[in-house]
C-alpha positions, 0 to 999 in steps of 0.5 A: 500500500502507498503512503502519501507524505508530500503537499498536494498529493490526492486521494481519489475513491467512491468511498473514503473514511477519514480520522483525525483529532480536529475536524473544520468547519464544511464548506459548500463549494461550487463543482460543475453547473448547480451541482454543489459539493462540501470541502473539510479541513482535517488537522493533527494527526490526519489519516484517510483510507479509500473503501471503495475504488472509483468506477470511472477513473481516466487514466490521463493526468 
């Protein structure tokens, strides 16, 4: 299994469960057209784990 260190590394999963000691504020952000979504900030001592893998997943970066 990878572990990712680095600033601006990302997580990409269906289903990710997240822990940490302090959880932020949601915020509601814009995604595409009116869909919207919600952004949180995880502090001290974060951890996150994909549980289920993404279904459509372009391989381009």
């Amino acid at each position: 299994m990878t572990i990712l260190y680095n600033v601006g590394d990302e997580i990409i999963g269906d289903k990710i469960v997240c822990e940490a000691r302090r959880i932020g504020d949601t915020n509601v952000i814009n995604k595409s057209g009116r869909h919207k979504a919600q952004k949180i900030q995880l502090k001290d001592n974060a951890r996150c784990r994909i549980l289920k893998q993404a279904r459509f997943l372009s391989d381009k970066k």
